[in-house]
C-alpha positions in Angstrom: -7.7 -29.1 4.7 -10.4 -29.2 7.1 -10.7 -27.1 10.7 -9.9 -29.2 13.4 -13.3 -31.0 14.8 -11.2 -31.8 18.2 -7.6 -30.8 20.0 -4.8 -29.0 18.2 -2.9 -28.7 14.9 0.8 -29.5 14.4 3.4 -28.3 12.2 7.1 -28.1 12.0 6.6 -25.0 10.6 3.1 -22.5 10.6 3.0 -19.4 8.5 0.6 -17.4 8.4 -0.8 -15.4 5.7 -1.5 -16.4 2.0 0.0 -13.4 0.2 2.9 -13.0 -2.2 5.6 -13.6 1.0 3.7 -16.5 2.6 2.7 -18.1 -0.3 6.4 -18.2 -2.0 7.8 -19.1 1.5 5.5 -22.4 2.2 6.4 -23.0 -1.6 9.8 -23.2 -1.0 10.1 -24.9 2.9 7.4 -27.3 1.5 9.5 -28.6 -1.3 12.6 -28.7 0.9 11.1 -31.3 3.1 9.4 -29.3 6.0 6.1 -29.9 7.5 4.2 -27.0 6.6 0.7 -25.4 7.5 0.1 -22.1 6.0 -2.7 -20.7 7.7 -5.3 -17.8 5.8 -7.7 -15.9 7.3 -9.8 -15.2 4.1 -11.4 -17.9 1.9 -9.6 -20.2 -0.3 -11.3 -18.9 -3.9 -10.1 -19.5 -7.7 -8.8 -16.3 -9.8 -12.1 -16.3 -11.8 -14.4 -16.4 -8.8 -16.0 -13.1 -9.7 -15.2 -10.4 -12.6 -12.0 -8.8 -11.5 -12.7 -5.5 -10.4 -16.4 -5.9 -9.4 -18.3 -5.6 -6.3 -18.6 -8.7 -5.8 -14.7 -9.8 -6.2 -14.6 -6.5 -3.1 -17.0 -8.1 -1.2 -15.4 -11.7 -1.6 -11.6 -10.6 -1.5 -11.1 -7.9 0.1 -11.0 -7.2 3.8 -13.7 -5.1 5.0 -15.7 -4.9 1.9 -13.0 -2.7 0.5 -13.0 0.3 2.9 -10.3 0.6 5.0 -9.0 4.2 6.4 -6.3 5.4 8.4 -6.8 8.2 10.3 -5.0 11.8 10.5 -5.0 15.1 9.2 -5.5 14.1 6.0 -7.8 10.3 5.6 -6.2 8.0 3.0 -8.6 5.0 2.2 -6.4 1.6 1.6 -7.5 -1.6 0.6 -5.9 -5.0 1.5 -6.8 -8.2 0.1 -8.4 -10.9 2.5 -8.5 -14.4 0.9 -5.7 -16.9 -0.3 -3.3 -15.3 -2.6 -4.1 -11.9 -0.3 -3.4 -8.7 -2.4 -2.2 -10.7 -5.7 -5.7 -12.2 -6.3 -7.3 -8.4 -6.3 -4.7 -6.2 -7.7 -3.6 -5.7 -12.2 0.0 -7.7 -11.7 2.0 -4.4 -12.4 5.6 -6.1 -12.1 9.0 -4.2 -11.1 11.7 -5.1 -9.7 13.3 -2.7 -6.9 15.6 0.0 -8.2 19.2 -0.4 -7.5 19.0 3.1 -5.6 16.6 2.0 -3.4 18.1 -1.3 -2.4 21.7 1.0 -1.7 19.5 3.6 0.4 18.2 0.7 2.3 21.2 -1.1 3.3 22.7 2.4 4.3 20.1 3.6 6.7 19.1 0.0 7.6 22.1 -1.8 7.8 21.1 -5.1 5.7 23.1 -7.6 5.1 22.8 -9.8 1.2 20.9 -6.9 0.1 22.8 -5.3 -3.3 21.2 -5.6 -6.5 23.8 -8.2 -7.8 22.4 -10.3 -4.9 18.7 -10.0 -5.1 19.1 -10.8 -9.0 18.9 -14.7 -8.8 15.7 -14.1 -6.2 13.7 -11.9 -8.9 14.4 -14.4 -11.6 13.5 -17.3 -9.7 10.2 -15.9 -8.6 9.9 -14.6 -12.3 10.1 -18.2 -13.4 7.2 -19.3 -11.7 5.1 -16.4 -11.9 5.6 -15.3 -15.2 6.2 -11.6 -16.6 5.0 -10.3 -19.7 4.3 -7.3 -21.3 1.3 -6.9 -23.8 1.1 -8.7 -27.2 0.0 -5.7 -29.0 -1.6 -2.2 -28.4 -2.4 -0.7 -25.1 -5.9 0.0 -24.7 -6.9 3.8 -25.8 -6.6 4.9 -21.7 -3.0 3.6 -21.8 -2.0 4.9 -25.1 -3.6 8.7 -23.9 -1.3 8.8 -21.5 1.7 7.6 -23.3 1.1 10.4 -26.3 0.4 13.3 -23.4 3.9 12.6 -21.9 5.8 12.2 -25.6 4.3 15.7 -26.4 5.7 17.0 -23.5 9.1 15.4 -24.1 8.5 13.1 -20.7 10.0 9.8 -19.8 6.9 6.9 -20.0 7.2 3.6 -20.3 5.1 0.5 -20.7 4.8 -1.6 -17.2 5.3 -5.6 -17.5 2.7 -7.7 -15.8 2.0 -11.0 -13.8 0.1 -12.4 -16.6 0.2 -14.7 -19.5 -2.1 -13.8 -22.7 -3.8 -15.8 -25.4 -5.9 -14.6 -28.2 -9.8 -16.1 -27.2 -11.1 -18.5 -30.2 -14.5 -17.0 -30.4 -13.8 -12.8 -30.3 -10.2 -13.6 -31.5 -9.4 -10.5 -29.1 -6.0 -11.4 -26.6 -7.4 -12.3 -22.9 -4.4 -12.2 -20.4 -4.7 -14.3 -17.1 -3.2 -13.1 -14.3 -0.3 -15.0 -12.7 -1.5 -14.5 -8.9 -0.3 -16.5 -5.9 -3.4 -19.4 -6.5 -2.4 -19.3 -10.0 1.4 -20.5 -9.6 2.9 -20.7 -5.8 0.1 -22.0 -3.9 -0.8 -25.2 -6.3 3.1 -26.2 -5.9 3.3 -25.9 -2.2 0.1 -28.1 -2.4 1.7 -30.5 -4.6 4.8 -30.6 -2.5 2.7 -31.7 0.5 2.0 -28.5 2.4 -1.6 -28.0 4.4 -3.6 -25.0 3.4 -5.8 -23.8 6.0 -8.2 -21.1 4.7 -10.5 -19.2 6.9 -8.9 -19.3 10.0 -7.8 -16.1 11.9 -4.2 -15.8 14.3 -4.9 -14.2 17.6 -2.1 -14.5 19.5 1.2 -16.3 19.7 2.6 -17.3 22.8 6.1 -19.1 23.8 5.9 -23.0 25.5 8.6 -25.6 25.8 10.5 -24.1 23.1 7.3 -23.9 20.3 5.0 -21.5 19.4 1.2 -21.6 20.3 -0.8 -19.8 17.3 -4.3 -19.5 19.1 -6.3 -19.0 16.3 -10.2 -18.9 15.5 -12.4 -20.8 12.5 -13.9 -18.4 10.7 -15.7 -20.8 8.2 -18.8 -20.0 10.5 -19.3 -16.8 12.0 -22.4 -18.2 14.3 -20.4 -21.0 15.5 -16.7 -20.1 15.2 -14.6 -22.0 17.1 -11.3 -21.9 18.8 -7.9 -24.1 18.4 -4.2 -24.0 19.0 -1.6 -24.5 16.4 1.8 -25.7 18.0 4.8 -25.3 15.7 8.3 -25.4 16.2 8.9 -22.1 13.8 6.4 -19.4 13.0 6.5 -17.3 10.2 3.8 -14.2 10.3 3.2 -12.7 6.8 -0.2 -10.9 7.2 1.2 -8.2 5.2 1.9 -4.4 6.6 -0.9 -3.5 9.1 -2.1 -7.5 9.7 1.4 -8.8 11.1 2.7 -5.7 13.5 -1.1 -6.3 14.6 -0.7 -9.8 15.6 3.2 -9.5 16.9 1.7 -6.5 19.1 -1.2 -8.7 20.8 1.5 -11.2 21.7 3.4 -8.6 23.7 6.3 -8.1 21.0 6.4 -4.6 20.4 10.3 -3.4 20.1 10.4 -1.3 16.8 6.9 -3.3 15.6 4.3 -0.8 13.5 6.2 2.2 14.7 7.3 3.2 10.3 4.5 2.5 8.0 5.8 3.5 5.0 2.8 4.1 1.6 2.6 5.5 -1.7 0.2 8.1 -1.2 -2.5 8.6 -4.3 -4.6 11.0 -5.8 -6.5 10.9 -8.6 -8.1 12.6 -11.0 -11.4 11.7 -13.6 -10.2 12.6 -17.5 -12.7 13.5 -20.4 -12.5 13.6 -23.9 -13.8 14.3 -27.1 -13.0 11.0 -28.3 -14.2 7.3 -26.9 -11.1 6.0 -25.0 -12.7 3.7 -22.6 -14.6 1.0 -24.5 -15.7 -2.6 -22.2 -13.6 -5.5 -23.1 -10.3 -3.6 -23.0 -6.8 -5.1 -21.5 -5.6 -3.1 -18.3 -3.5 0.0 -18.8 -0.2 -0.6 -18.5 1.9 2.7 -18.6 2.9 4.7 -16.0 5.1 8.0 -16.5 8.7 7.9 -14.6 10.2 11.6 -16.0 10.1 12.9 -12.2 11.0 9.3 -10.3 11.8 9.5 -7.5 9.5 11.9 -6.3 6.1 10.8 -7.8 4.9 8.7 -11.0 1.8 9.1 -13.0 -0.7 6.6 -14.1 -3.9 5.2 -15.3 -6.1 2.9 -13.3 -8.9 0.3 -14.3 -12.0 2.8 -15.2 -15.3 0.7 -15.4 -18.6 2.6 -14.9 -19.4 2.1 -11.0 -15.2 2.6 -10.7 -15.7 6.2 -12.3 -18.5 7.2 -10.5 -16.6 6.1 -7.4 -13.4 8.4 -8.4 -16.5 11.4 -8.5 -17.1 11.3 -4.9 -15.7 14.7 -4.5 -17.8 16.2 -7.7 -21.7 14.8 -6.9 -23.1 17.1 -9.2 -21.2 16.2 -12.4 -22.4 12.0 -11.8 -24.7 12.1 -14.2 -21.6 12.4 -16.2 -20.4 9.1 -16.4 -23.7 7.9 -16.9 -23.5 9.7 -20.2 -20.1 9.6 -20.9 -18.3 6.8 -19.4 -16.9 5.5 -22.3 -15.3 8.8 -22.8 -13.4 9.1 -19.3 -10.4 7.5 -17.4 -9.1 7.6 -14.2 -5.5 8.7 -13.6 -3.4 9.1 -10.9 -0.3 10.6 -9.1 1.6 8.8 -6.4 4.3 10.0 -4.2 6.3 8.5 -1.7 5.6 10.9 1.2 3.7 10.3 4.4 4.3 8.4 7.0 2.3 5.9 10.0 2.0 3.6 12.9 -0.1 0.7 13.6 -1.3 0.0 16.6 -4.0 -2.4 18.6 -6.9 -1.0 20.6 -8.6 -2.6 23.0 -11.7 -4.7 21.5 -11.1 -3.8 18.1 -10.4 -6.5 15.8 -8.7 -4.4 12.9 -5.2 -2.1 12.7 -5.5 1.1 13.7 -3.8 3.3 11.6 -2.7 6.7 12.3 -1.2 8.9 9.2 1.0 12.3 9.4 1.8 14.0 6.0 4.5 16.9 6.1 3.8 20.2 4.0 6.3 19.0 1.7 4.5 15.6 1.3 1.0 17.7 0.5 3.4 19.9 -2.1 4.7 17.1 -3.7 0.9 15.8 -4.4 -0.3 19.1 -5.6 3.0 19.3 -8.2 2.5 15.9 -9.4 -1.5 16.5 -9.8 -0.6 19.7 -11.6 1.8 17.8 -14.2 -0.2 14.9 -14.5 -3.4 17.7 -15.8 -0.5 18.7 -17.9 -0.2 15.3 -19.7 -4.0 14.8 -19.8 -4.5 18.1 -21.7 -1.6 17.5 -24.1 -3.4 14.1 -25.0 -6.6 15.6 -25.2 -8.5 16.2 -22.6 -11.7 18.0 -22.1 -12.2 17.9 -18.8 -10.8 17.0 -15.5 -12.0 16.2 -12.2 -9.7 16.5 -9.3 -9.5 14.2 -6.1 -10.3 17.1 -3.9 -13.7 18.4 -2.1 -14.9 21.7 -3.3 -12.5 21.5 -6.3 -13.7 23.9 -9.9 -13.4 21.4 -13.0 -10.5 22.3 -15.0 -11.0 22.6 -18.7 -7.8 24.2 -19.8 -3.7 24.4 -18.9 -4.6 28.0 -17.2 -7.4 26.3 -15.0 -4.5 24.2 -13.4 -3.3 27.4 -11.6 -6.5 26.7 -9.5 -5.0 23.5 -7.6 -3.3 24.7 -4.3 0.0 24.4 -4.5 -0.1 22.4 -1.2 -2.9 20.2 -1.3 -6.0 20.9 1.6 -4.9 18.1 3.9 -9.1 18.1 4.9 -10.3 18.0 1.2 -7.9 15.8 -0.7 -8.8 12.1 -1.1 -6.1 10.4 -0.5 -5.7 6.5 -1.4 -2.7 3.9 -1.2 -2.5 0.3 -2.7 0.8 -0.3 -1.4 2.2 -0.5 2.5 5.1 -1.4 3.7 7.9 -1.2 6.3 6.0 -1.8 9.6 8.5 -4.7 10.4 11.7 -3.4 9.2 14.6 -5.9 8.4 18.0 -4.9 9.5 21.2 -4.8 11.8 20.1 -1.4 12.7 19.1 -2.3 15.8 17.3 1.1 16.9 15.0 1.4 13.9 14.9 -2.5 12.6 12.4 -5.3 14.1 14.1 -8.6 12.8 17.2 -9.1 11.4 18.7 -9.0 7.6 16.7 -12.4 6.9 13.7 -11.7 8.6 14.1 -12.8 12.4 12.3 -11.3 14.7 14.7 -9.4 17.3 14.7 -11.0 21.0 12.9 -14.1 19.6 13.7 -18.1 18.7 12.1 -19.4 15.5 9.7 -16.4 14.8 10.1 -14.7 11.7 8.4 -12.0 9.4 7.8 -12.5 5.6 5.9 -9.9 3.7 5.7 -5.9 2.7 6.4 -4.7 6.3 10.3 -5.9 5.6 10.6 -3.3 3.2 12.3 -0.7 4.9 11.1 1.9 2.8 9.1 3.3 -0.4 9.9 1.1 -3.3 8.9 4.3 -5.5 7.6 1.0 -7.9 5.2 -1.6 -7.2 7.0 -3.6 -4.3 5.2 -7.4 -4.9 8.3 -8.2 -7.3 10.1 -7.3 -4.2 8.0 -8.7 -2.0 8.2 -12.3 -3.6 12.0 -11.8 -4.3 12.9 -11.2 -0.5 10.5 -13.9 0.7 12.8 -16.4 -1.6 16.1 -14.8 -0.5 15.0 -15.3 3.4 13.6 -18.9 2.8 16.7 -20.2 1.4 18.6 -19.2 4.1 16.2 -20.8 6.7 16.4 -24.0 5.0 20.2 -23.8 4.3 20.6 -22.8 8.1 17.7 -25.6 9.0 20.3 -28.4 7.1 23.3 -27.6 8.6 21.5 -27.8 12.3 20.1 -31.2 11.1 23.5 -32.2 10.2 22.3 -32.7 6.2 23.9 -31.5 3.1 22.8 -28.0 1.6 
């Protein structure tokens, strides 16, 4: 739909933010009868809009161009996706669903009600029915399978990771092409069908309280030079900007109690892997294992390796770039990610974007330097050459003895830290000293606001947490709709 040219918008219900939780909770409202605007920020874009992983899908989908940082004693660089669909149009579609461990510890510490792993079942395959889940037709690409062998010859637990994407075997190379199943691909187009507005490029300042609605003041972005200003009046308001975006937004409005004070990440570091061998050619499927022998305290990986990704991940080595010029097709980037650190978000004054302030314990800096100590161990049982650590100043390794050289406790000042995933800036719970809305997503001392995205999650997912993310958004919108029947007086 088109930005208001004059006066303000209605809705019986606003939500705003286009990811995984907004997108399957104005899917699900919409086709229950409510009058729904989901509101986006970023622009309204197909999958295919740009080659995935490129610069110019970062410059088109992500928020800032890609580079985000929170700041501590040790930087960790994040990314967040900025356009409809949010982090499920820019990320590989790595599936899981939350471990029943992790559910228990959460409605231990956090007190949530309809939380056990018997009762999120139904959520995951409903959201798995729409978005569909597959793992790969045939072989893992040669970065994948490196992995795989390094961990069997070590006697290690790996495993192949399903995905958010369907495959089909292209008629002119006759090689299998998988399409992601992201939030434009399967959610969104529904809750379009079903008669829900999307309203792309348009920012949420503020939310205020009048006459028992909510006012969303919120700016048009479609034109930086002449962006305008509008109100959105809606009866409920549910904010799903995702883990820095929405404490942001409930903090400018003067709600505060327990909001951004336990940002929760799974800190990474990687680490650039040579060989002999090609293992990278172009025109490769995604990697797809991951290594789970030493879950819960960190997992090991492969990411997407294309050229300008490689020389990226070499930051910390300048004077070996003109490897991947050379070499490319011979190198992969791998990972370790933990589920140590911690965070807040706050607002400053005249600054736009979260600010996000990091602490990592010792133990959280030992567990990184253990897990990038096994993970060389894998690479060098499959093969490798060479590897190049995620950490200033750091020696190339070239053999099992050279791992002796990473510090046991990781430099907090020299490792290059990353995260994909945040969560837990919004916690859900009865725990009313440590949670900011309820079991199902209310937001404590409010009427008709709500939360529906990552910061719920209480805590590390230890796996990727959209599965979770979707499945909890489905769990809280049925109960607003069966709970928005019964004070309508219909039949749920």
């Amino acid at each position: 739909m088109a930005m208001p040219s004059s006066g303000d918008l209605k809705a019986e219900v606003a939500i705003i933010g286009a990811g995984p939780g907004g997108a399957v909770t104005a899917m699900l409202l919409a086709e229950a009868g409510c009058d729904v605007l989901l509101l986006e920020e970023g622009p309204d874009l197909p999958l295919d809009s740009a080659l995935h992983f490129s610069s110019d899908e970062v410059a088109q989908k992500y928020r800032n161009g890609g580079v985000t940082v929170g700041i501590g004693e040790a930087k960790m660089a994040y990314v967040e996706g900025r356009c409809v669909g949010g982090g499920s149009e820019v990320n590989r579609g790595l599936y899981s669903r939350a471990p029943a461990n992790v559910l228990a510890a959460w409605r231990r510490d956090f007190l949530i009600d309809g939380l056990t792993d018997a009762e999120m079942k139904s959520h995951y395959e409903a959201c798995e029915q729409v978005a569909r889940v597959s793992n790969l037709p045939g072989q893992a690409p040669p970065l994948s399978q490196r992995l795989h062998e390094g961990a069997s010859r070590l006697g290690w637990k790996a495993e192949e990771i399903p995905r958010l994407v369907t495959y089909q075997r292209d008629a002119k190379s006759g090689r299998m092409i998988g399409r992601k199943q992201s939030m434009t691909e399967t959610f969104v187009p529904r809750f379009i069908q079903a008669g829900g507005r999307l309203l792309p490029g348009a920012r949420a300042l503020r939310l205020s309280r009048y006459g028992g609605q909510w006012q969303v003041r919120t700016r048009s972005l479609e034109n930086s030079k002449s962006a305008r200003r509008f109100d959105l009046m809606a009866k409920t308001v549910i904010v799903a900007g995702g883990a820095t975006q929405t404490p942001v937004l409930l903090r400018r409005s003067g709600i505060t109690r327990n909001i951004g004070d336990n940002l929760r990440f799974h800190p990474m570091i990687k680490v650039v892997a040579a060989f002999s061998e090609e293992i990278n050619p172009p025109g490769q499927l995604d990697p797809v294992h991951q290594i789970k022998q030493f879950d819960p305290r960190f997992s090991m990986g492969c990411s997407i390796s294309s050229r300008p990704l490689l020389a990226l991940a070499l930051v910390d080595h300048p004077e070996h770039l003109v490897e991947v010029e050379r070499n490319w097709r011979h190198m992969g980037i791998y990972y370790v990610q933990t589920t140590g650190g911690r965070g807040v978000v706050r607002t400053l004054p005249a600054f736009s974007d979260a600010f996000v302030r990091l602490r990592y314990s010792s133990e959280d800096m030992r567990e990184l330097g253990e897990g990038l100590q096994k993970l060389g161990e894998c690479l060098f049982a499959a093969g490798a050459v060479a590897l190049y650590p995620g950490i200033a100043g750091s020696p190339v390794l070239r053999s099992l003895e050279d791992l002796k050289r990473i510090p046991v406790e990781l430099p907090k000042e020299r490792a290059s830290l990353s995260a994909l995933h945040l969560f837990s800036t919004c916690p859900m719970g009865e725990n009313e000293f440590r949670c900011a809305t309820d079991s199902f997503g209310k937001v404590r001392g409010t009427d008709g606001l709500y939360v529906s995205d990552s910061s719920l999650l209480p805590g590390a997912t230890i796996v990727n947490p959209q599965g979770s993310v979707m499945a909890i958004a489905h769990r809280n919108a049925l109960r607003f709709i069966e709970k928005r029947a019964v004070a309508s007086g219909q039949r749920y």
